[in-house]
C-alpha positions in Angstrom: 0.0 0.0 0.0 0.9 3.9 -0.5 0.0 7.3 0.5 -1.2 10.2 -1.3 -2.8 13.2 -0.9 -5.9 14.1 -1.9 -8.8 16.8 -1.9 -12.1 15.5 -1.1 -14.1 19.0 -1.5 -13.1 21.9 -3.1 -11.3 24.4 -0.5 -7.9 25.3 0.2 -5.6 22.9 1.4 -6.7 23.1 4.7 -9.2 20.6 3.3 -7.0 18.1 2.1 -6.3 14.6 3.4 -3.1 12.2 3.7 -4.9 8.3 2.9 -3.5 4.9 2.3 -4.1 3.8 -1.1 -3.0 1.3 -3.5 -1.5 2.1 -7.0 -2.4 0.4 -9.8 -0.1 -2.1 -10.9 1.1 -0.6 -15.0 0.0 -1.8 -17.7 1.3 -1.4 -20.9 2.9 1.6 -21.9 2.7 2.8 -17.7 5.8 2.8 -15.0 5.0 3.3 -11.6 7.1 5.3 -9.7 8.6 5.3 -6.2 8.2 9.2 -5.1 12.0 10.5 -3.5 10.6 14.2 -3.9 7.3 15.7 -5.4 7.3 19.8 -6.5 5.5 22.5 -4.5 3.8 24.6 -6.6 1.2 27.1 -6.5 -0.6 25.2 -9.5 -1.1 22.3 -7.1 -3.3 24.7 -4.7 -4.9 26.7 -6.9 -6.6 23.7 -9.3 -8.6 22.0 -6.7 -9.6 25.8 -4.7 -12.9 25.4 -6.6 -15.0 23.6 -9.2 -13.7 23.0 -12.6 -15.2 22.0 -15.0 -14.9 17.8 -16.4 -12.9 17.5 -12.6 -14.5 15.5 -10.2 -14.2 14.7 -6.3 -11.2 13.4 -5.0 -8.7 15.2 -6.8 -4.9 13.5 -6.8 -2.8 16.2 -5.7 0.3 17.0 -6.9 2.2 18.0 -10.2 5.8 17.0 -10.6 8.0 14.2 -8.8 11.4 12.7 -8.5 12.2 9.2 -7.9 13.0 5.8 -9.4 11.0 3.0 -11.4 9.0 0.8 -9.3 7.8 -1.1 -11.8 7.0 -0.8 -15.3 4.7 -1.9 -18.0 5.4 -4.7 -20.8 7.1 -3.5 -23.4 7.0 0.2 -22.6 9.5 2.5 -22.7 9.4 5.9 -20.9 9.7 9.1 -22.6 13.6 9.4 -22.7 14.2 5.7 -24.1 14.3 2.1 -22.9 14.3 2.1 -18.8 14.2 -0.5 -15.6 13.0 -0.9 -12.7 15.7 0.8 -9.9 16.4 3.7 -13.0 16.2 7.4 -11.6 13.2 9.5 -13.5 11.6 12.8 -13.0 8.0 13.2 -14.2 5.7 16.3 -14.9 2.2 16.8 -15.9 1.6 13.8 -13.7 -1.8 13.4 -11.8 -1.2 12.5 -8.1 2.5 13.4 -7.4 2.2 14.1 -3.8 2.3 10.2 -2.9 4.8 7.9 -1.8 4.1 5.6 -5.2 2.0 6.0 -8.1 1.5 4.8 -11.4 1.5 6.8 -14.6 1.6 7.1 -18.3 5.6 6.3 -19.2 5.5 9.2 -21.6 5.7 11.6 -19.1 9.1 10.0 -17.3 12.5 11.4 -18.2 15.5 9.6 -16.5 17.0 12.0 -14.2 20.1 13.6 -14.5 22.7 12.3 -12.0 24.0 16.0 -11.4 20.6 17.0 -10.3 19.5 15.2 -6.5 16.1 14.4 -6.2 14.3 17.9 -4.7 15.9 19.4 -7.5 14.5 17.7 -10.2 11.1 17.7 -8.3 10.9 21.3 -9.1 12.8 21.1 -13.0 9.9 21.6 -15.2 7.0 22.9 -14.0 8.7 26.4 -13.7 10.8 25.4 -16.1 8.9 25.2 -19.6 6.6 28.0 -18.4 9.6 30.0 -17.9 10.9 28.9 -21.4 7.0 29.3 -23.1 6.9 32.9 -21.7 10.1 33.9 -23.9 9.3 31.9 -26.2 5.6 33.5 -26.9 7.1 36.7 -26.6 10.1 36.0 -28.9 12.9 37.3 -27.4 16.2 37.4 -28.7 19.1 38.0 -28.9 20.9 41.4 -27.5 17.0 42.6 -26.1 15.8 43.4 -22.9 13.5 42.0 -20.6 11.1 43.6 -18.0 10.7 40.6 -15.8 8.5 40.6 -12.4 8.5 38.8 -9.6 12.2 38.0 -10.6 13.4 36.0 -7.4 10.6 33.9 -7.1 11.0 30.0 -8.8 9.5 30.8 -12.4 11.3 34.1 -12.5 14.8 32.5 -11.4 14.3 29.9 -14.3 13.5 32.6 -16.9 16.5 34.6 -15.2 18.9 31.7 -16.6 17.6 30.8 -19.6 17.2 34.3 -21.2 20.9 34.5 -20.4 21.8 31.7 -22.4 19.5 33.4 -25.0 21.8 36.3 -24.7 19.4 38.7 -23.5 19.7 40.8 -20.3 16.6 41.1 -17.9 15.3 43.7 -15.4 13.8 41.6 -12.8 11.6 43.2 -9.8 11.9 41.8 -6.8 11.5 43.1 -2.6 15.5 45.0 -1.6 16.2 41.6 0.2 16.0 39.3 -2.6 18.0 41.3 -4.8 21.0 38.9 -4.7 19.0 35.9 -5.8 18.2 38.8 -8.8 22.3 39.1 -9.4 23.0 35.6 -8.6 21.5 34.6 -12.0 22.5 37.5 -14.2 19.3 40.1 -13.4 19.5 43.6 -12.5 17.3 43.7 -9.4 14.8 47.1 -9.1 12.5 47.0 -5.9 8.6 46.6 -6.7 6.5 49.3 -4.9 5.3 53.1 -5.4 7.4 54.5 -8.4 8.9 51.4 -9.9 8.5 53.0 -13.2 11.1 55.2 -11.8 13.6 53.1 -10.6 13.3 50.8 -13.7 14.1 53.7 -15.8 17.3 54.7 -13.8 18.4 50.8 -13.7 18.2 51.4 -17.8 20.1 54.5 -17.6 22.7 52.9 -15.3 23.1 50.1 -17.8 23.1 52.0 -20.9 20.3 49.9 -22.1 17.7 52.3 -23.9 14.7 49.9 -24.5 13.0 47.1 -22.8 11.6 44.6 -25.8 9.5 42.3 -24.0 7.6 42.3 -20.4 6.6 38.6 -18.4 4.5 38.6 -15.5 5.1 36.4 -12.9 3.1 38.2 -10.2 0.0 39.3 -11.6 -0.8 42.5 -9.8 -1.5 45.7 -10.9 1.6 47.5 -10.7 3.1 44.4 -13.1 0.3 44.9 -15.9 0.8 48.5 -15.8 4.4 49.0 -16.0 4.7 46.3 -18.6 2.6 47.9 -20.5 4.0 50.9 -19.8 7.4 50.2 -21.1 6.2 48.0 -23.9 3.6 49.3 -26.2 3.6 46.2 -28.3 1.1 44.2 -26.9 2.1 41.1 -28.7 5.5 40.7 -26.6 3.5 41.3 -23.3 2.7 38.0 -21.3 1.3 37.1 -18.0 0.8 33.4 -16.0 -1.1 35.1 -13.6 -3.4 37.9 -14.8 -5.5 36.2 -17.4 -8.3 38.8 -16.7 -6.0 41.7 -17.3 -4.3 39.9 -20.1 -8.1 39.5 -21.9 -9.2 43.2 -21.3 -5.9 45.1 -22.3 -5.1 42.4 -25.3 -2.0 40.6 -23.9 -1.1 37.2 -23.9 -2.2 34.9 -21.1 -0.5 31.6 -20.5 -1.2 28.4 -18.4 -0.4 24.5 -18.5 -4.2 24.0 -18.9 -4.3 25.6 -22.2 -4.0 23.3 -25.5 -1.2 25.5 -26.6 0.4 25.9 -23.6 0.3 22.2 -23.1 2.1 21.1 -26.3 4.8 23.4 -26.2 5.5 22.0 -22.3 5.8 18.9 -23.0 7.9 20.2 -26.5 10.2 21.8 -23.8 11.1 19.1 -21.5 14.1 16.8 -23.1 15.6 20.3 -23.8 15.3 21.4 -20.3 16.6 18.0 -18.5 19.5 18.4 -20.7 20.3 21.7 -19.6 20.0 21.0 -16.4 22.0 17.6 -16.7 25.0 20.0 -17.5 24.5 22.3 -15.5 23.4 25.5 -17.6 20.0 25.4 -15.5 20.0 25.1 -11.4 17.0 24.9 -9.8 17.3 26.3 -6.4 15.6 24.6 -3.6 14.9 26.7 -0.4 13.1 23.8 2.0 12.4 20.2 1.6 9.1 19.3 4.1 7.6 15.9 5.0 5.2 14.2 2.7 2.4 14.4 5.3 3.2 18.2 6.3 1.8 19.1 2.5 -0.6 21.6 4.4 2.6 23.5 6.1 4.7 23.5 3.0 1.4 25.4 1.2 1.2 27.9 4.1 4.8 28.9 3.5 4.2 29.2 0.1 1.2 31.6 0.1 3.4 34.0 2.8 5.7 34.7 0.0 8.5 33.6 -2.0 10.0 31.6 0.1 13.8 32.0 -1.5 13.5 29.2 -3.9 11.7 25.8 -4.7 10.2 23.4 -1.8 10.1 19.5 -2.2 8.1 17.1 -0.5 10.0 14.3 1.0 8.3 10.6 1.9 
């Protein structure tokens, strides 16, 4: 038998609840894994806070996990190749990933890079590929500039990194104290708050830069949509994760993994990402690793605030 969690009703996760269960054993063309980490993300809170629509009661919670085979299907292969049982994977786009087992299309497992331990590649690609679909759907290139918010948070550190191996510089707004996480990987920092238009303009001065191509928000408040707008007129190279009702009324693009589009170009995105990551060009930094069963705690330091990096859950 295994554990998961699950949420029985919608709600926040105060609502949730840690049961026994029993995986199905994989059939063809499925590998079951043995969890060593599942992602923390704010996805996994937000999907089951109310009804959706074709979802039904319990929800499996839990996007993104690190561990090895458990078992696996008859003549199945997983997504990076042939694989056994004992190999090290990393899934995403899984159903259920807060568990200590659980069993799932082979497709979606990647063996994991040895370079990368097991809370790290919890939190790979989730923030990954969205970070890589937000510059990708605003095409930047190149020698431009980025207006990035919510730099220091997981998403924004991922975009931080791979914009620089783009070649382009970003302007990433983030509170004074996580300015260094900002530097650490390659931003200039500028603190959010009353007259950021201000300070982003003197960060562009200081840095000779004249124009800022593209704007990603990562944040979703007003003060984001505004100066991103501001700064870009272009509405096209404008893109949000969080604001989709801003994005709608001012004519800006609006991402998520639920979206068709969205969803191909994620899972488009993954081998790409592993590699980086394999070699180093794409850390994922993890700022606390919890206890499978204190889910509930590891959600209430994520909605206080970025925490100062990813958080696994360990069973």
């Amino acid at each position: 038998m295994a554990w998961h969690w699950i949420a029985p009703e919608w709600g926040t996760p105060d609502v949730w609840r840690f049961e026994e269960y029993k995986p199905p054993a994989p059939g063809q063309g499925e590998v079951t894994i043995r969890v060593h980490a599942a992602g923390v993300n704010p996805a996994d809170a937000k999907h089951v806070a109310a009804e959706r629509p074709g979802v039904r009661l319990p929800v499996a919670i839990g996007y993104e996990v690190s561990g090895e085979i458990a078992a696996i299907g008859p003549d199945t292969e997983i997504g990076s190749g042939p694989a056994s049982v004992g190999d090290d994977v990393l899934a995403f786009r899984v159903s259920g990933g807060y568990a200590t087992e659980l069993t799932i299309p082979a497709e979606k497992a990647f063996h994991k890079p040895s370079t990368l331990s097991h809370p790290e590649a919890a939190n790979l690609l989730l923030t990954g590929t969205t970070a890589a679909e937000m510059l990708a759907v605003t095409r930047v290139a190149a020698g431009e500039t980025v207006l990035l918010h919510a730099a220091s948070g997981a998403v924004g550190a991922s975009v931080l990194q791979q914009a620089a191996l783009i070649g382009a510089r970003v302007i990433g707004t983030a509170s004074p104290a996580r300015a260094d996480e900002v530097r650490r990987f390659g931003g200039i920092p500028v603190a959010y708050g009353d007259e950021l238009a201000d300070r982003i303009r003197a960060a562009m001065a200081d840095a000779g830069i004249d124009r800022i191509d593209a704007a990603l928000d990562a944040v979703g408040t007003d003060e984001a949509v505004t100066t991103s707008l501001e700064f870009v007129p272009d509405r096209s190279r404008v893109v949000t994760i969080v604001a989709a009702g801003a994005a709608t009324a001012e004519g800006f693009a609006a991402i998520a993994g639920s979206m068709p589009a969205s969803a191909v170009f994620r899972d488009d995105a993954r081998a790409r990402l592993i590699e980086l990551a394999g070699r180093g060009d794409l850390v994922v930094p993890v700022a606390r690793t919890y206890p499978l069963s204190e889910a509930q705690a590891a959600h209430r330091s994520l909605s206080e605030g970025h925490p100062g990096g990813a958080l696994a859950l360990i069973p």
